[in-house]
N, CA, C and O atoms as CSV, one atom per row, in Angstrom:
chain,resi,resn,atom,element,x,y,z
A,1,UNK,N,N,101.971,117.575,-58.125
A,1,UNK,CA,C,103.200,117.272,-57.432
A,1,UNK,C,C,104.398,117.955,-58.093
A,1,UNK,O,O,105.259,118.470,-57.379
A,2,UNK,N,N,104.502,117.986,-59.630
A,2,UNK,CA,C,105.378,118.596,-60.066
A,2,UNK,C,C,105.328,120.200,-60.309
A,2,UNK,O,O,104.311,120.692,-60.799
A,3,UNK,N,N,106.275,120.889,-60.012
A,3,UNK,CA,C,106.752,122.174,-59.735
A,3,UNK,C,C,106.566,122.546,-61.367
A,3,UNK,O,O,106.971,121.764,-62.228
A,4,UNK,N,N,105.831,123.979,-61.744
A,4,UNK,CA,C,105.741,124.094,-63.103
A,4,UNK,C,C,106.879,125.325,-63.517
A,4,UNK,O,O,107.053,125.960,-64.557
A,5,UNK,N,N,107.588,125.338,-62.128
A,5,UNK,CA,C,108.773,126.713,-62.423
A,5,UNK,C,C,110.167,125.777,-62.152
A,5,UNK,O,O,111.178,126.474,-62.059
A,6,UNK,N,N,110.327,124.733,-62.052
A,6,UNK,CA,C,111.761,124.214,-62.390
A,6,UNK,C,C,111.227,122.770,-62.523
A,6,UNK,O,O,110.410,122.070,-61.925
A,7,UNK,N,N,112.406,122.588,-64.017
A,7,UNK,CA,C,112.259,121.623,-64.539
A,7,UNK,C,C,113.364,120.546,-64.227
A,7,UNK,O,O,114.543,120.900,-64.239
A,8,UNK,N,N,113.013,119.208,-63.940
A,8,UNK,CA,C,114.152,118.406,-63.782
A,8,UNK,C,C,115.534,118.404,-65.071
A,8,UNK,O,O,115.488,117.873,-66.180
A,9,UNK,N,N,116.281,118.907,-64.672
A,9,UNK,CA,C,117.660,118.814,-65.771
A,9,UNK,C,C,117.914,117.897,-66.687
A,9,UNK,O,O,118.300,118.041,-67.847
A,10,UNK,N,N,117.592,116.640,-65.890
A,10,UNK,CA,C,117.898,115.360,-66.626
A,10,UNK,C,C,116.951,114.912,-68.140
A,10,UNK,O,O,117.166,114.159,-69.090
A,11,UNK,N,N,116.055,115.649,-67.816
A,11,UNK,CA,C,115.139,115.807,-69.337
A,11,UNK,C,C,115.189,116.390,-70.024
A,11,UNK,O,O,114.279,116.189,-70.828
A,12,UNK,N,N,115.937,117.315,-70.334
A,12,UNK,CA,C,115.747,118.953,-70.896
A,12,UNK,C,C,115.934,118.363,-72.107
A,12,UNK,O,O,116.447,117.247,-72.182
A,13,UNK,N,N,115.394,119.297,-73.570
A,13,UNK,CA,C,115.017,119.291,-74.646
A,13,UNK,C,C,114.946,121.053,-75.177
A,13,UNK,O,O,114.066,121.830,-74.806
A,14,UNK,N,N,116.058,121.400,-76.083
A,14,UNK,CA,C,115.862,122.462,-76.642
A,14,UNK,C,C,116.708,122.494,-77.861
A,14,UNK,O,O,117.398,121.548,-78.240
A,15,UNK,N,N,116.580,123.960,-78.608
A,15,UNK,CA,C,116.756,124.277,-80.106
A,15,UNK,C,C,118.765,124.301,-79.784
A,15,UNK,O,O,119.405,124.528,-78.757
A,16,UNK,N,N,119.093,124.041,-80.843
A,16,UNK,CA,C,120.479,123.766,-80.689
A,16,UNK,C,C,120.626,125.581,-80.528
A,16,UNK,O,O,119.848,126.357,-81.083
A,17,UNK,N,N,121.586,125.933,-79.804
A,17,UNK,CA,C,121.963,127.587,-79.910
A,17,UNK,C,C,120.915,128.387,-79.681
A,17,UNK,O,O,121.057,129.504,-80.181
A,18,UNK,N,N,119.517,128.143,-78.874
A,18,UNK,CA,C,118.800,128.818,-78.403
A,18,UNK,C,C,119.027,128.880,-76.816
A,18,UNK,O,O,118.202,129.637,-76.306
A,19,UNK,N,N,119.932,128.287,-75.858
A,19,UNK,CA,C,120.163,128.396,-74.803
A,19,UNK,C,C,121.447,128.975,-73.953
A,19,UNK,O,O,121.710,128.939,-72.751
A,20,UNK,N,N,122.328,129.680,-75.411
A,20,UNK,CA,C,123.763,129.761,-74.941
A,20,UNK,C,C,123.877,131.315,-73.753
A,20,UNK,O,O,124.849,131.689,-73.097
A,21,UNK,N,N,122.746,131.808,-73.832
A,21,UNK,CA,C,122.498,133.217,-72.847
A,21,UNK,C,C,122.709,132.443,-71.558
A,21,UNK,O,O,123.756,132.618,-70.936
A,22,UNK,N,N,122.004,131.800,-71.221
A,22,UNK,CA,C,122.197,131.235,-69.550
A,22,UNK,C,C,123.364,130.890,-69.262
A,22,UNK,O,O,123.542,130.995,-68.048
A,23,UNK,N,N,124.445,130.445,-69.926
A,23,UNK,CA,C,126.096,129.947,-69.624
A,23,UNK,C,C,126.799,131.620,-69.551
A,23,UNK,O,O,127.610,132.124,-68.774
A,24,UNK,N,N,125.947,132.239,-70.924
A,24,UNK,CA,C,126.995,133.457,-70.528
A,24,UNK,C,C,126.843,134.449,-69.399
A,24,UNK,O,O,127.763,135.097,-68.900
A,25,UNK,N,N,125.110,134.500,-68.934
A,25,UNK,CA,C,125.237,135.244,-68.097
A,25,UNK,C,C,125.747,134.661,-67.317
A,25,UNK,O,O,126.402,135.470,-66.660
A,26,UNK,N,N,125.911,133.409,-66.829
A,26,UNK,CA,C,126.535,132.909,-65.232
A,26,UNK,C,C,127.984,133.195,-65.409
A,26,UNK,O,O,128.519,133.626,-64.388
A,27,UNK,N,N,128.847,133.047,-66.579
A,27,UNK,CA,C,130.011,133.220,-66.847
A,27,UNK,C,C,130.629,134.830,-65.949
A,27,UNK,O,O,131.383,135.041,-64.998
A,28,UNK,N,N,129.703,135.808,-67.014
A,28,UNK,CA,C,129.454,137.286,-66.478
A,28,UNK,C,C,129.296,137.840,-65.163
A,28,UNK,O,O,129.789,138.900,-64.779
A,29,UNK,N,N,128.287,136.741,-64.231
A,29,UNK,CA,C,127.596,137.304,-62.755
A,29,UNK,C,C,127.576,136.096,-61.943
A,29,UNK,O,O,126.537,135.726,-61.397
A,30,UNK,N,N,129.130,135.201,-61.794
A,30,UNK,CA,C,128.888,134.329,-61.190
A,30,UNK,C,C,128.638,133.930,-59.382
A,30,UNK,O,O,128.384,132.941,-58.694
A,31,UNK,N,N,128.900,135.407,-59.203
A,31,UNK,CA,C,128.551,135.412,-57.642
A,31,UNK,C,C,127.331,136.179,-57.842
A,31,UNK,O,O,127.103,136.568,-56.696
A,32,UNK,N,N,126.423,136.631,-58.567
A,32,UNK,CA,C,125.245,136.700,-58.357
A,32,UNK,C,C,124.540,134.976,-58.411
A,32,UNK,O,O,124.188,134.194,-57.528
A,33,UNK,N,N,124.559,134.932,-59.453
A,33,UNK,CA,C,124.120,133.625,-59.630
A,33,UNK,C,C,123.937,132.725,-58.468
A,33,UNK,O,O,122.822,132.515,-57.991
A,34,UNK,N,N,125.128,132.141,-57.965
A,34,UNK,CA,C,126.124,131.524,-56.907
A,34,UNK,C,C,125.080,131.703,-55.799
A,34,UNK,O,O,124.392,130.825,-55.280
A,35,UNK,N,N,125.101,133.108,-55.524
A,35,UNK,CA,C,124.036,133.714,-54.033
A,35,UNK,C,C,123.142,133.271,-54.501
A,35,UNK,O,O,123.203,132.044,-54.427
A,36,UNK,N,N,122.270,133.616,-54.982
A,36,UNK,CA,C,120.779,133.294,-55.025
A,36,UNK,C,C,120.536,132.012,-55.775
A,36,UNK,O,O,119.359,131.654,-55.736
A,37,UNK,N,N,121.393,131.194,-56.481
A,37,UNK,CA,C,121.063,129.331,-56.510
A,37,UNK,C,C,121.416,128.576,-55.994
A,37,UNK,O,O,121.078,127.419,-56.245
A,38,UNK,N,N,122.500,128.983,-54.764
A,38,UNK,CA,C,124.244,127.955,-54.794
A,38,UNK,C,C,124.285,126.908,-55.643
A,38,UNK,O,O,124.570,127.093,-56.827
A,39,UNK,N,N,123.888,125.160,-54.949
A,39,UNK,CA,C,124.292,124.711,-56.290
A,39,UNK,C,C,122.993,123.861,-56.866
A,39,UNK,O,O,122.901,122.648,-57.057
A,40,UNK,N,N,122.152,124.768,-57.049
A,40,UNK,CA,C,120.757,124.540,-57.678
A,40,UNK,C,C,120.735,124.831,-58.985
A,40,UNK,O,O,119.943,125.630,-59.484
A,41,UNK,N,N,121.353,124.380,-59.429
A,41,UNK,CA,C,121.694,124.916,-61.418
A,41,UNK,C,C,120.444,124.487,-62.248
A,41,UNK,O,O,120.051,125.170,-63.194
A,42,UNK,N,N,119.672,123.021,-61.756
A,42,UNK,CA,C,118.892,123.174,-62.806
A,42,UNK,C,C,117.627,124.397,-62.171
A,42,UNK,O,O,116.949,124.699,-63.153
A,43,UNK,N,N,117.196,125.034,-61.127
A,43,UNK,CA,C,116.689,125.904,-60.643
A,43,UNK,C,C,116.848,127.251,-61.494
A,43,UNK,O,O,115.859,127.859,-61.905
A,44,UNK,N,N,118.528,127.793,-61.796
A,44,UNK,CA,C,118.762,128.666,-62.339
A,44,UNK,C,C,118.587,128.568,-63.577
A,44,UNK,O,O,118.391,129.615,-64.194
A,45,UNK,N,N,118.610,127.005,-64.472
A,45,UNK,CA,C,118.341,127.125,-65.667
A,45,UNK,C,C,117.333,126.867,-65.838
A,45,UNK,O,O,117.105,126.535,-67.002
A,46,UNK,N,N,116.341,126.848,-65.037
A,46,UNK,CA,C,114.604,126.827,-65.506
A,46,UNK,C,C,114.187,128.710,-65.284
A,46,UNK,O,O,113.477,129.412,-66.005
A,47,UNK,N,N,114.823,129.023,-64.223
A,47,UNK,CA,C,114.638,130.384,-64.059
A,47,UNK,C,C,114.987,131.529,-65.292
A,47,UNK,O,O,114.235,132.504,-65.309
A,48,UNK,N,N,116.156,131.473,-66.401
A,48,UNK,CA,C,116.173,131.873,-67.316
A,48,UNK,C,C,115.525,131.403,-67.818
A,48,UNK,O,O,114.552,132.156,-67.842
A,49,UNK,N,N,115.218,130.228,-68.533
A,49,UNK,CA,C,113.836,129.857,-69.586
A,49,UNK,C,C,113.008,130.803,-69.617
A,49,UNK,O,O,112.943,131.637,-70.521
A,50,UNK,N,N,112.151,130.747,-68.418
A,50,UNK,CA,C,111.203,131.249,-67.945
A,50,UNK,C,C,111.189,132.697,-68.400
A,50,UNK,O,O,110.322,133.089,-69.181
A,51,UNK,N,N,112.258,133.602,-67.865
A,51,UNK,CA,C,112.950,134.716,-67.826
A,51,UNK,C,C,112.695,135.152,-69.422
A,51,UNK,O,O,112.196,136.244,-69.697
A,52,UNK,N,N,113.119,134.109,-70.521
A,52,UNK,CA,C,113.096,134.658,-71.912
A,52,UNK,C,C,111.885,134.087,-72.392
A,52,UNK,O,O,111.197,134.987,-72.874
A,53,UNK,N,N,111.433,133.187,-72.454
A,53,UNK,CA,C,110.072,132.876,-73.217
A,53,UNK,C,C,109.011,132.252,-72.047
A,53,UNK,O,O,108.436,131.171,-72.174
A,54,UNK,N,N,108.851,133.296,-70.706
A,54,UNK,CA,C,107.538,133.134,-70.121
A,54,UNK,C,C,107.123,131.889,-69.292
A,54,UNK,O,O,106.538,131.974,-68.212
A,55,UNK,N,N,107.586,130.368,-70.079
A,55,UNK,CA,C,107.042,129.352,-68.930
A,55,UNK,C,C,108.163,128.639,-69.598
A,55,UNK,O,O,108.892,129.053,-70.499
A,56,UNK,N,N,108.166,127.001,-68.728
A,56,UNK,CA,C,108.666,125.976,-69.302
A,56,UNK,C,C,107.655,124.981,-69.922
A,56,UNK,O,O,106.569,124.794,-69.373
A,57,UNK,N,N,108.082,124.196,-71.320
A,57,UNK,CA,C,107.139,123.475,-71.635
A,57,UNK,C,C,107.482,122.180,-71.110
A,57,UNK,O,O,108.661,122.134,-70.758
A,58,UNK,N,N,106.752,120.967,-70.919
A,58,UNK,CA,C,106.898,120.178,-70.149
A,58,UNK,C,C,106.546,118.548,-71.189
A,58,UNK,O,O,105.846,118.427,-72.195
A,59,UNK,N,N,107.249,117.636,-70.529
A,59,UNK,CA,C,106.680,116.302,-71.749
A,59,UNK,C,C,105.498,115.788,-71.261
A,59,UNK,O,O,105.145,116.087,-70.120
A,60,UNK,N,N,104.890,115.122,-71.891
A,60,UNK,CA,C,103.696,114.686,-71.001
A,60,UNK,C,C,104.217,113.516,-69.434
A,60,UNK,O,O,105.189,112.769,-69.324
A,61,UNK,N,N,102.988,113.846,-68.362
A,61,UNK,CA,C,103.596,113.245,-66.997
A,61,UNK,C,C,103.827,112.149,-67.379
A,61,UNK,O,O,104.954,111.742,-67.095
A,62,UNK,N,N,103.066,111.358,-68.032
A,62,UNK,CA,C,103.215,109.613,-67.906
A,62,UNK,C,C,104.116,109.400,-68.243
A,62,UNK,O,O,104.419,108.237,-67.979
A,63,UNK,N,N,105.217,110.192,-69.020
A,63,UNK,CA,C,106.830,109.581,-69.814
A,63,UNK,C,C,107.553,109.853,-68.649
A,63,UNK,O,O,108.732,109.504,-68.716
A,64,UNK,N,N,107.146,110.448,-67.445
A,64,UNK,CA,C,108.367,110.234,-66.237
A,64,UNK,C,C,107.567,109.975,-64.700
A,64,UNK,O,O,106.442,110.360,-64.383
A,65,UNK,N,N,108.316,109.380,-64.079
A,65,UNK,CA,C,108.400,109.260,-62.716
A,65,UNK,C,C,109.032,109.256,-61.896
A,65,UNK,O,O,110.085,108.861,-62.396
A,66,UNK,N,N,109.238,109.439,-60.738
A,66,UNK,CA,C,110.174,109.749,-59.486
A,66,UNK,C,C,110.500,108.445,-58.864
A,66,UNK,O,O,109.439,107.859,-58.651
A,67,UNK,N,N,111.533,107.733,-58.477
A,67,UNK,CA,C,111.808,106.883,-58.039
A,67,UNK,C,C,111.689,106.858,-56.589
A,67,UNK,O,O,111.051,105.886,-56.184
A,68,UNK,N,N,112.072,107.563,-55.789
A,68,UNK,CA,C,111.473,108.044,-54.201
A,68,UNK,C,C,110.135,108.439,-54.245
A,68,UNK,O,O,109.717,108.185,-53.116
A,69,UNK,N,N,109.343,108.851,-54.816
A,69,UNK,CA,C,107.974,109.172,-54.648
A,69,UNK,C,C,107.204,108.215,-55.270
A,69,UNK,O,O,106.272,107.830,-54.563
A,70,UNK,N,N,107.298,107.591,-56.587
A,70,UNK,CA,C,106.206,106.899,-57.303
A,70,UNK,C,C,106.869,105.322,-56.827
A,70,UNK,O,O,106.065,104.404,-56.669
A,71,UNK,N,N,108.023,105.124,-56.660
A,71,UNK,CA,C,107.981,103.672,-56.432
A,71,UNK,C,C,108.405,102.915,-55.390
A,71,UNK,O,O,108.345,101.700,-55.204
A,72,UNK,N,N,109.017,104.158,-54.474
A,72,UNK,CA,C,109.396,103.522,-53.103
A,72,UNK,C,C,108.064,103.600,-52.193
A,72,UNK,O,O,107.248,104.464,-52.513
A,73,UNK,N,N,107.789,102.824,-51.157
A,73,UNK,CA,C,106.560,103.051,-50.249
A,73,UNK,C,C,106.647,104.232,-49.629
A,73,UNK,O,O,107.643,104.676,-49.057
A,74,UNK,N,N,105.784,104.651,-49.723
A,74,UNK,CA,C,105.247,106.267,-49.143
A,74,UNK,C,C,105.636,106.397,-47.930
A,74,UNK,O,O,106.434,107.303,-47.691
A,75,UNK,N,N,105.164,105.507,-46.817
A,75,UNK,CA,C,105.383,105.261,-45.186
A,75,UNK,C,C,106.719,104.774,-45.318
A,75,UNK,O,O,106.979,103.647,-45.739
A,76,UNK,N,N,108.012,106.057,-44.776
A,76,UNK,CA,C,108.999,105.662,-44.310
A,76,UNK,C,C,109.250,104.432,-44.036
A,76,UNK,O,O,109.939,103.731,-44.777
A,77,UNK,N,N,108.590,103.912,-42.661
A,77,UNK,CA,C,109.278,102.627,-42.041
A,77,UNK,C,C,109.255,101.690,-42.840
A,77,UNK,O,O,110.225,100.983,-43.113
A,78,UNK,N,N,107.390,101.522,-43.605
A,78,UNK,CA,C,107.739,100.105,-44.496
A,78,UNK,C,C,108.866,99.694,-45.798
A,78,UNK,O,O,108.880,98.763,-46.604
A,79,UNK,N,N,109.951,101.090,-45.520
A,79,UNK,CA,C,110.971,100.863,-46.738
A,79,UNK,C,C,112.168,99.984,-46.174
A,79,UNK,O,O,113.135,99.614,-46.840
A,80,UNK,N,N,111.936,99.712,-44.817
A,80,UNK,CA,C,112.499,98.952,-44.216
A,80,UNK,C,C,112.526,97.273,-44.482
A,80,UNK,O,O,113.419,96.461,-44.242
A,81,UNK,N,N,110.885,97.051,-45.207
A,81,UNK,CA,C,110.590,95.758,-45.570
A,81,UNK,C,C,109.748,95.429,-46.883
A,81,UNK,O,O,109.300,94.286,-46.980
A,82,UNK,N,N,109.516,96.291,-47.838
A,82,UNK,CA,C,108.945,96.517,-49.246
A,82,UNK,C,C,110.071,97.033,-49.901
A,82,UNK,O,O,110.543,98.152,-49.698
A,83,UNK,N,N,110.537,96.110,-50.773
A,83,UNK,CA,C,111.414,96.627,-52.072
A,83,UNK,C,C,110.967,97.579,-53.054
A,83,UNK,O,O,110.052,97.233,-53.802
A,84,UNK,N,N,111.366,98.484,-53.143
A,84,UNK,CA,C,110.742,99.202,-54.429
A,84,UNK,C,C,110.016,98.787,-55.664
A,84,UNK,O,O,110.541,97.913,-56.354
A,85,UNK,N,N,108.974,99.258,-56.000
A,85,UNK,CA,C,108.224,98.432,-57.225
A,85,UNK,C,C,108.303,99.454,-58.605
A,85,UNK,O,O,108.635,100.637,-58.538
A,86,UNK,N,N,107.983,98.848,-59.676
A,86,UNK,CA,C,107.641,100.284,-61.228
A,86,UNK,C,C,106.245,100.348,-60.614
A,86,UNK,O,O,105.781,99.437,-59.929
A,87,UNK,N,N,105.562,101.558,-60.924
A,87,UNK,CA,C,104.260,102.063,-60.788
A,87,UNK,C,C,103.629,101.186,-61.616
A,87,UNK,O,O,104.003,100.862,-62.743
A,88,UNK,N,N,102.055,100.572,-60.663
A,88,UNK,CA,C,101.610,99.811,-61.687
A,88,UNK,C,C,101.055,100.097,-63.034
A,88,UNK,O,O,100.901,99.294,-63.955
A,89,UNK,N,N,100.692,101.765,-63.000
A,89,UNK,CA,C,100.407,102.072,-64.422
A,89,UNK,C,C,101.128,102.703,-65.393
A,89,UNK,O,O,100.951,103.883,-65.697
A,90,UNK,N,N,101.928,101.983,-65.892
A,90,UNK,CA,C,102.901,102.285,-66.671
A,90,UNK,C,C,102.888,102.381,-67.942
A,90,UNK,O,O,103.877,102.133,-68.631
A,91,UNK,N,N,101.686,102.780,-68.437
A,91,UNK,CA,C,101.608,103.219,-69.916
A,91,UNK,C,C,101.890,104.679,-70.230
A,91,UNK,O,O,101.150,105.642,-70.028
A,92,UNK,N,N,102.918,104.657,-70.682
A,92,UNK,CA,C,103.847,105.734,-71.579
A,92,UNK,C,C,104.769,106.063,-70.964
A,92,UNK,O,O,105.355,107.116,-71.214
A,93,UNK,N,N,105.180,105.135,-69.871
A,93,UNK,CA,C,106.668,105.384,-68.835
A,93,UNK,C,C,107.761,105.338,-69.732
A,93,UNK,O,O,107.678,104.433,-70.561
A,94,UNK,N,N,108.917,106.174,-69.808
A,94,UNK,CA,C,109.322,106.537,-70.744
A,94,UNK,C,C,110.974,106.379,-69.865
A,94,UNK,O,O,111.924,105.768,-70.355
A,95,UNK,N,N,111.000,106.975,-68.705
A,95,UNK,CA,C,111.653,106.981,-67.587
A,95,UNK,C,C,111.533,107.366,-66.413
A,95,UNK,O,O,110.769,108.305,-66.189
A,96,UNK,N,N,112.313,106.693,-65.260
A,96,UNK,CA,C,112.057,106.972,-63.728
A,96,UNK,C,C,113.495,107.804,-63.571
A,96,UNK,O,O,114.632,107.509,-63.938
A,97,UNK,N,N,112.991,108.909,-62.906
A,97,UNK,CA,C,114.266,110.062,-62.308
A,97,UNK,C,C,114.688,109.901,-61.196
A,97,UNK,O,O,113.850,109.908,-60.295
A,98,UNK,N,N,115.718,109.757,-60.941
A,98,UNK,CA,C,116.612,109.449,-59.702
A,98,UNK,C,C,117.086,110.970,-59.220
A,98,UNK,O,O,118.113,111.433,-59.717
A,99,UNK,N,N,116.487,111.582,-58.450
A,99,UNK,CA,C,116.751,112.670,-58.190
A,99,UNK,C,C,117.178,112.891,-56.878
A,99,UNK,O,O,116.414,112.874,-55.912
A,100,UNK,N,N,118.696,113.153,-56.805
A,100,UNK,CA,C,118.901,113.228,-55.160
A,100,UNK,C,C,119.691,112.109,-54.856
A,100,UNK,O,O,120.723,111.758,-55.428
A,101,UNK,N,N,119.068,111.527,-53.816
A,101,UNK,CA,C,119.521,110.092,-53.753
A,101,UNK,C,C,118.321,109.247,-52.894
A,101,UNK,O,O,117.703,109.797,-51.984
A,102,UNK,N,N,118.131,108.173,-53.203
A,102,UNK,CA,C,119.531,106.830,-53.454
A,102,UNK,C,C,120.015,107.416,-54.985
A,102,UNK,O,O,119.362,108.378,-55.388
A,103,UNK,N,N,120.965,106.977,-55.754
A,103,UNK,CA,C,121.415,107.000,-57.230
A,103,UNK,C,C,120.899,105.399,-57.338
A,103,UNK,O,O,120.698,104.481,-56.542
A,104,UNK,N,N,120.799,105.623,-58.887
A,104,UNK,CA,C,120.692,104.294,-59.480
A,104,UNK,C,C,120.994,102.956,-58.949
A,104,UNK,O,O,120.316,101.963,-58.685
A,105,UNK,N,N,122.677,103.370,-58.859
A,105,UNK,CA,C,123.662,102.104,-58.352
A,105,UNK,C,C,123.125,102.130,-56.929
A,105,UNK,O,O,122.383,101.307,-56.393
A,106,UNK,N,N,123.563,103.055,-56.513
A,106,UNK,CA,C,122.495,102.859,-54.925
A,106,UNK,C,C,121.488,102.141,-54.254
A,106,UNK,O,O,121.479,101.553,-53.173
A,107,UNK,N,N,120.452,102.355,-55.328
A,107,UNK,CA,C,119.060,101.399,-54.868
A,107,UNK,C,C,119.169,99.961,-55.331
A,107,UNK,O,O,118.605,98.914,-55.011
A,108,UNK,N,N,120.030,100.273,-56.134
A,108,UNK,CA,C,119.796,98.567,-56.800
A,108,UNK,C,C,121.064,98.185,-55.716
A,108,UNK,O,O,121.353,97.128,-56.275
A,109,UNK,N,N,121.987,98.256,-54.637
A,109,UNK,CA,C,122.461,97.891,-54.013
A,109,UNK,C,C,122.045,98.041,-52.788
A,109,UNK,O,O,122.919,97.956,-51.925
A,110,UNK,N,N,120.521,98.321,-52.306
A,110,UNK,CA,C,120.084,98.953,-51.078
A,110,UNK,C,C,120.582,99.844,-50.356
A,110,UNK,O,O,120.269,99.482,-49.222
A,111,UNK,N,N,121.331,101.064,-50.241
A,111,UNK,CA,C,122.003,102.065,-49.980
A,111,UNK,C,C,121.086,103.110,-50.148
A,111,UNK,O,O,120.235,103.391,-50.991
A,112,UNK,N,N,121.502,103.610,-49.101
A,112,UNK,CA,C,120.827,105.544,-48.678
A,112,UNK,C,C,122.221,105.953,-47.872
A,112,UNK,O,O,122.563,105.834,-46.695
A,113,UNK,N,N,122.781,106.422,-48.903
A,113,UNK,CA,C,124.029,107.270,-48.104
A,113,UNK,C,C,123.551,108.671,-46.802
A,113,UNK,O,O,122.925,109.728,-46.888
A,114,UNK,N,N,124.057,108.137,-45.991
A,114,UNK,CA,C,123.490,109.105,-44.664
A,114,UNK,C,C,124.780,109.914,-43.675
A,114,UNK,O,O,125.372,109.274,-42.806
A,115,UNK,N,N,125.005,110.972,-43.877
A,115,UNK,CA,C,125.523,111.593,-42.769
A,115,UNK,C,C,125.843,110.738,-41.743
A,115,UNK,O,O,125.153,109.765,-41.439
A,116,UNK,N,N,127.172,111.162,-41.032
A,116,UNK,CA,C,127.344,110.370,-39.719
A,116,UNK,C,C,126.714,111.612,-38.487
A,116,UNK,O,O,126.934,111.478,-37.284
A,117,UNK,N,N,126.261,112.281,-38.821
A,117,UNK,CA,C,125.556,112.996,-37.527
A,117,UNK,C,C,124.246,113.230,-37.945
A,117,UNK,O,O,123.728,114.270,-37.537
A,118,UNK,N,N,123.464,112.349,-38.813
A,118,UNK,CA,C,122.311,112.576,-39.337
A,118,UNK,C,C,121.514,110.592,-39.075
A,118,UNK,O,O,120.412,110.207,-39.466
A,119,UNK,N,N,122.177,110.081,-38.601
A,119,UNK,CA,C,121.853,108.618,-38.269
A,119,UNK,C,C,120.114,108.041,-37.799
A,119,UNK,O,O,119.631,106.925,-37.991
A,120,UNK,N,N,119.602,109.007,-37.277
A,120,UNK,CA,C,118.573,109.133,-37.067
A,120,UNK,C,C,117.428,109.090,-38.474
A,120,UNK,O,O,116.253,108.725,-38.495
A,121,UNK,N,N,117.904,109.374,-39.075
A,121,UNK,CA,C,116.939,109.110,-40.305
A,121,UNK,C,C,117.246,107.849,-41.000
A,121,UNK,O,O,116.642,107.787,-42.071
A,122,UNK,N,N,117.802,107.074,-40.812
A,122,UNK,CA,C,117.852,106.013,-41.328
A,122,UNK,C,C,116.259,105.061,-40.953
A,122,UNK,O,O,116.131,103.942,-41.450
A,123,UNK,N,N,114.879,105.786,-39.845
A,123,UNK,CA,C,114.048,105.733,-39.671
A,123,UNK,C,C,113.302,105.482,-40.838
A,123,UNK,O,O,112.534,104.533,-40.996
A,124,UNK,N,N,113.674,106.764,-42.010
A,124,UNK,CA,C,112.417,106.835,-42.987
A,124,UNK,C,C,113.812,106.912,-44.767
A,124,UNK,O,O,113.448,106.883,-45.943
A,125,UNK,N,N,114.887,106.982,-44.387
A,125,UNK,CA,C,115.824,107.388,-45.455
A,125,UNK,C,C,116.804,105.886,-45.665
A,125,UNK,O,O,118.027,105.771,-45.585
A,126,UNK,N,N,115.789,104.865,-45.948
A,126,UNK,CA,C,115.911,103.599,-46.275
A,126,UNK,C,C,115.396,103.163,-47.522
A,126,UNK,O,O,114.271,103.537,-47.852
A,127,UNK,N,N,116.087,102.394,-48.292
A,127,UNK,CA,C,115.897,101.924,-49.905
A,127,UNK,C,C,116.607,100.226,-50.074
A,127,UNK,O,O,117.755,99.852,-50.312
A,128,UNK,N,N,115.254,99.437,-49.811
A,128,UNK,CA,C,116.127,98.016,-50.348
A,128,UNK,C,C,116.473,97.849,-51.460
A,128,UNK,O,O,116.097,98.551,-52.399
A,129,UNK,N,N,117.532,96.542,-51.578
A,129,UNK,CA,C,117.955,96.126,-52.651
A,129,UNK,C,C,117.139,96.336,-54.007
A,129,UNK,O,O,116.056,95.752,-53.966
A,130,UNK,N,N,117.325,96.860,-54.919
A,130,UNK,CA,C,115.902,97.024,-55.638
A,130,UNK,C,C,117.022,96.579,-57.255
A,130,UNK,O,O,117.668,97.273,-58.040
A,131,UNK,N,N,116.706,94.790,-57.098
A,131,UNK,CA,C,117.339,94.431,-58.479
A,131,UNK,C,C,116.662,94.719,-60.033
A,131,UNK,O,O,117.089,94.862,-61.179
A,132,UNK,N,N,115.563,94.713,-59.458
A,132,UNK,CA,C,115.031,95.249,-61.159
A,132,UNK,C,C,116.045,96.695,-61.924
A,132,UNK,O,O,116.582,96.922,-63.008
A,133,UNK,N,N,115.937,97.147,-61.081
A,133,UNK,CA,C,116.738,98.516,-61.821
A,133,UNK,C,C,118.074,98.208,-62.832
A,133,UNK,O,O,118.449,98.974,-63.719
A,134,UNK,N,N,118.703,96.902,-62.488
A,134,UNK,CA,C,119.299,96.270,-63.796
A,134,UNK,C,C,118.810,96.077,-64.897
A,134,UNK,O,O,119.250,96.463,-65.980
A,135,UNK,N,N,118.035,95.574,-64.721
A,135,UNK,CA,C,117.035,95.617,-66.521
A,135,UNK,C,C,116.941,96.708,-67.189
A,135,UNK,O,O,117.089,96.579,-68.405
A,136,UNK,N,N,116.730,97.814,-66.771
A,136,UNK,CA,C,116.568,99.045,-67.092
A,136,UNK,C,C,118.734,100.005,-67.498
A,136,UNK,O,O,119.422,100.443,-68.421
A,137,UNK,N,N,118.757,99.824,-66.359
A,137,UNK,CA,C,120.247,101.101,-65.647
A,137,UNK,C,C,121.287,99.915,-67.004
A,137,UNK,O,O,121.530,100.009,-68.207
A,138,UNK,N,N,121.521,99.191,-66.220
A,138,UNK,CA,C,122.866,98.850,-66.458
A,138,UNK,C,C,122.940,98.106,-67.714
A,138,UNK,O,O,124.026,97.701,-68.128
């Protein structure tokens, strides 16, 4: 499921002053950049990684999970009436990534911010109240 050519941002892990090339080239070529990521930055900064030392290294899966994929119900509609759960196998969960939306505050307030000419998805782009995420977030 996970993409081995861009890495989620929110995890990143590197050598202090081994990453300052990627700020300068965007500094240098920011309408290159711009065109070919718009505003996909962690995209562009997995793409240099890559670019200088070949791949990205990755933490092991079990220290993360996706909050729309691993803990909301899979079938759109039933998010209409199943609260979000933690994955039941949670040995070495380390953290759940909120990527996109709902945000944090979001789910734990049942919110899916939706376009007013996009209303129609409120079909499958539904997230209940999901209070556990206090224990954790706040």
């Amino acid at each position: 499921m996970w993409s081995k050519e861009v890495a989620q941002a929110s995890a990143y892990s590197w050598v202090v002053g081994t990453l300052g090339y990627i700020k300068e080239y965007f500094e240098k070529n920011p309408k290159e950049v711009i065109d070919k990521f718009r505003t996909a930055s962690q995209e562009y900064l997995s793409s240099k990684v890559i670019e200088r030392y070949g791949s990205l290294n990755f933490w092991p899966e079990n220290w993360f999970c996706s909050f729309r994929f691993h803990c909301m119900p899979k079938i759109g509609p039933l998010r209409h009436i199943l609260t979000p759960q933690l994955p039941k196998d949670r040995a070495g969960l380390k953290a759940i990534v909120f990527h996109g939306v709902p945000k944090p505050r979001e789910a734990f307030k049942g919110i899916w911010p939706i376009k007013d000419n996009e209303k129609w998805k409120r079909v499958y782009k539904v997230c209940r109240p999901t209070r556990w995420i206090k224990k954790y977030w706040y």
